[in-house]
N, C-alpha and C positions, 0 to 999 in steps of 0.2 A: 679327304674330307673337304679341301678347300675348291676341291672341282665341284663337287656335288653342291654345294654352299654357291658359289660362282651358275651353272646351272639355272640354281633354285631359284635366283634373283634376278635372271634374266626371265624367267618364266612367269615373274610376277610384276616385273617390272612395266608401266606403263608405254604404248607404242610412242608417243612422244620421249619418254624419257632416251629410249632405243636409238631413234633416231637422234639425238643429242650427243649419247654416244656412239656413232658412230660416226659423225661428222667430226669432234672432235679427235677419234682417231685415227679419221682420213688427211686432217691439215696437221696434225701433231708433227714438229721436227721443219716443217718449215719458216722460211724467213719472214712470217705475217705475224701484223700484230692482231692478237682475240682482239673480235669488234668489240667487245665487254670491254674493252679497256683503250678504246679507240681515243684519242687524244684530240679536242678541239682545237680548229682554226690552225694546225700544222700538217707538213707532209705526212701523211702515212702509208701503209701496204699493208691490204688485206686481201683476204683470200675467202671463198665457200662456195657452196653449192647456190646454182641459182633455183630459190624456191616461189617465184612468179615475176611475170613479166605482165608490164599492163603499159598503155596509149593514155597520155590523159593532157588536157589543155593546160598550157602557163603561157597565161603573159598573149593570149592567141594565137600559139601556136602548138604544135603536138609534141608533146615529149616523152620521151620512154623511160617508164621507169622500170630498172632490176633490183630484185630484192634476193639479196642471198644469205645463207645462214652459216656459221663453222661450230654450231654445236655450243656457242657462248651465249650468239645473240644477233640478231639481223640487224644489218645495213641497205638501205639504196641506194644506187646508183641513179640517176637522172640525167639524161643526154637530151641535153634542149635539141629540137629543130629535127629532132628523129622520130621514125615509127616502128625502125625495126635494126636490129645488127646482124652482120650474117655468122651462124654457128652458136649464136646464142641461145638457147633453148634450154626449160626447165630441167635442170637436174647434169645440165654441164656444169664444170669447175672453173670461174673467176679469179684471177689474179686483181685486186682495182687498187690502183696510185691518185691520190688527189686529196683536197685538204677535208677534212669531214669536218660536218657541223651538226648541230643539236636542231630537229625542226617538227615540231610537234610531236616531240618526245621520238622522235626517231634520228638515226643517225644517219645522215645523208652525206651523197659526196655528189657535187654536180659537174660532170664532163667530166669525170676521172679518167686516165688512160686503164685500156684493161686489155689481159692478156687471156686466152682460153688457153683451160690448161689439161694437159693431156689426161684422160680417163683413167 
């Protein structure tokens, strides 16, 4: 009964909610903390899927930003002085190290180190 129950709730469940879980239980068990609970202005390690990448000016010059998700809630990434990274590409898996901040209501990390991480 609890299959069929299980099932049923996937079937009615909405495509965002899906993909939430399913992110969630692709980063489960690793050593990242949920952006949802990302910690201001100190070191941290997070982990997701990158769900867009976009070019945009700061400061006059072009920076990149990646936005990734682990099924809690999205982060960016922002690499001043860049346009591109190589292996970076929507729907690869990010490791990113740097201090995060609150910036119009998104949680941003600027120049974090970051690790691509295997499929």
């Amino acid at each position: 009964m609890a299959l069929r129950h299980r099932a049923k709730s996937k079937l009615t469940a909405s495509v965002s909610d899906l993909d939430k879980a399913r992110l969630q239980d692709r980063y489960r068990g690793l050593d990242f903390t949920h952006i949802d609970e990302c910690p201001r202005r100190v070191p941290v390690r997070i982990g997701g899927e990158v769900q867009g990448i976009r070019v945009v000016p700061r400061a006059g010059s072009p920076s990149l930003e990646v936005t990734i998700a682990d099924g809690t809630a999205r982060a960016v990434a922002v690499f001043l002085g860049r346009r591109s990274l190589p292996g970076v590409s929507p729907g690869r898996s990010l490791l990113l190290e740097g201090v995060g901040r609150e910036e119009e209501g998104r949680t941003i990390l600027l120049n974090p180190a970051y690790t691509i991480l295997p499929r």
